[in-house]
VOZA-759470 format. One record per residue (C-alpha): x, y, z. Coordinates in steps of 0.001 Angstrom, whole numbers, padded with zeros to 6 digits, always signed. Layout:
XYZ/...
// end
This chain:
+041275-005193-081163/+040389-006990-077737/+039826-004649-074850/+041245-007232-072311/+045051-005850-072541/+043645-002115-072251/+041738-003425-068983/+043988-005039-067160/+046560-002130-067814/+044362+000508-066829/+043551-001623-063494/+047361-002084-062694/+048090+001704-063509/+044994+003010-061318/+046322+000627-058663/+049589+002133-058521/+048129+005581-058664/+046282+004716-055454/+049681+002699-053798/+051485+005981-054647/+049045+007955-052864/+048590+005930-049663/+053059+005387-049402/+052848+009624-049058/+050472+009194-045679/+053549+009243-043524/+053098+008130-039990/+053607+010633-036929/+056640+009954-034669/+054392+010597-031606/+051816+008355-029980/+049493+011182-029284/+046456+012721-030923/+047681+016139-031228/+050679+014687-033743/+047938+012895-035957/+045931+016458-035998/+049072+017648-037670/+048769+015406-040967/+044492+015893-041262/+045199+017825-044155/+047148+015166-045812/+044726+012558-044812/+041369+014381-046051/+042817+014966-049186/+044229+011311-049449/+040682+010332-048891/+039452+012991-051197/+041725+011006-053981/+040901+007774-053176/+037132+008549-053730/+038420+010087-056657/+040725+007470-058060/+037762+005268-056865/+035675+006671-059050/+037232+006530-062316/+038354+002901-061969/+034465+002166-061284/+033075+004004-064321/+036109+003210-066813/+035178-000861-065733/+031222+000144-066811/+032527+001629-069628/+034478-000996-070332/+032235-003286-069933/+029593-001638-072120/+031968-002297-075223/+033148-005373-077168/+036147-003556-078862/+038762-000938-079053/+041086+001135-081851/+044098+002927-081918/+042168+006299-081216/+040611+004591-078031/+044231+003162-076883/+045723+007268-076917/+042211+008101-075416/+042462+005759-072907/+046514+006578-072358/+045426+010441-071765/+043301+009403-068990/+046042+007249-067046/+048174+010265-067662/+045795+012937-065822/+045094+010113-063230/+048616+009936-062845/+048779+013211-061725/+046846+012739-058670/+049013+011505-056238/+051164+014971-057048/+048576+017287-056745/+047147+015179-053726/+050350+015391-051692/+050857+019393-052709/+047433+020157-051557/+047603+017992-047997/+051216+019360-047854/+050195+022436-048026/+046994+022462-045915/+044414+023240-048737/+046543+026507-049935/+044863+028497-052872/+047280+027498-056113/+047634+023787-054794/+043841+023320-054405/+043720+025531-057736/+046099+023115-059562/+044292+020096-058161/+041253+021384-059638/+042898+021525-063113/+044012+017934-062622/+040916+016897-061936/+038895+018863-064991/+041150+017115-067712/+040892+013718-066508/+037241+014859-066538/+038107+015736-070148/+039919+013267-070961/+037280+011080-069978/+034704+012530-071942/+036974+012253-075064/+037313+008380-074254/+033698+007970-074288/+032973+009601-077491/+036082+007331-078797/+034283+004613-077348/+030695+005512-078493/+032512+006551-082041/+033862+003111-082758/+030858+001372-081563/+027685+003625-083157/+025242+005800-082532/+022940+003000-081558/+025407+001069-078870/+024730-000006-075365/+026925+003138-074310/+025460+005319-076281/+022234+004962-074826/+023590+004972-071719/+025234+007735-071410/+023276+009887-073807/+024341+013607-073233/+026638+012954-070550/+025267+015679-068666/+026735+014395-065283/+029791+014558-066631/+029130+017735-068371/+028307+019374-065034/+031139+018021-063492/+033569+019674-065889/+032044+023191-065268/+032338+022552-061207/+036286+022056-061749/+036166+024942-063723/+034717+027208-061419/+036316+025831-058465/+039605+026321-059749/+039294+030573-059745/+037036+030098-057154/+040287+028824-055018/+042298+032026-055498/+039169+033463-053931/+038287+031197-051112/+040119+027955-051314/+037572+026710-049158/+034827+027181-052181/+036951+024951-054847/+037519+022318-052036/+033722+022381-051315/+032803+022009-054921/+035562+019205-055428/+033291+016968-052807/+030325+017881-054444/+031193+016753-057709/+032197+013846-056143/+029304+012640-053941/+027387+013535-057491/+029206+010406-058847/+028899+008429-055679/+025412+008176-055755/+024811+005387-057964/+024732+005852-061190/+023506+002802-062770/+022634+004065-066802/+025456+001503-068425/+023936-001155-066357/+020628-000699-066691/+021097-000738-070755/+023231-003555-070781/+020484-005414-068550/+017604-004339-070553/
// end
């Protein structure tokens, strides 16, 4: 099968995800700074979803793009990511809601490790269908950034019931981990 349909779907869905997410930043009904101090929590974690949600859509296009084809096993694969991305905008607005409480910070956590997960398994669908020897194979080889992102979600999320400030911190650090550039899928498919 083309991958063109599974593309553009995923695009549309991830662009929802992140229309969702922005239509919960409801404006204060003061002009003054103090009322926009009230919503920071629901801001930071809007932006801490975005960069998120951001990220994902990036590395699913390299992906993507690595590939010439996809199977029924990549379509569920790919349909198990969308649904833990889906989940974002949920667990974002419970967490700002909330300002950064220890179960909603601990359940965004868990939101976040199985779209990790469920990324992973996409990949190896991916890399599966394609060989040992494909462009995406090679470039992501042990997938040990996204290996080590896994483990941070899963010690941030006890971590949270014991400082929620400690799974929050290690949320951002997985996350400026991926925002550093990695360029493995395009450096294979340039080579």
């Amino acid at each position: 099968m083309g991958k063109g349909r599974l593309e553009a779907f995923s695009d549309g869905v991830i662009a929802i995800i992140i229309t969702i997410m922005v239509l919960e930043l409801k404006v204060p009904h003061e002009a003054s700074l103090s009322a926009l101090w009230l919503i920071y929590p629901v801001f930071v974690s809007y932006v801490l979803s975005f960069i998120y949600t951001g990220i994902y859509w990036n590395n699913h296009h390299h992906m993507l793009h690595a590939v010439q084809k996809i199977n029924g096993s990549v379509l569920w694969a790919n349909l198990h990511l969308l649904f833990w991305l889906s989940l974002i905008p949920f667990a974002t607005g419970w967490m700002g809601e909330n300002h950064f409480s220890e179960v909603p910070v601990a359940l965004y956590g868990v939101v976040l490790m199985m779209a990790g997960v469920a990324y992973y398994i996409l990949s190896r669908m991916l890399i599966k269908l394609h060989g040992k020897d494909s462009a995406l194979a090679k470039a992501v080889g042990s997938d040990f950034k996204g290996k080590i992102s896994v483990l941070g979600y899963a010690l941030a999320i006890p971590l949270s019931f014991l400082n929620r400030w400690i799974g929050l911190g290690l949320y951002v650090l997985v996350a400026i981990m991926w925002l550093i550039p990695d360029r493995r899928i395009e450096k294979v498919i340039n080579s």
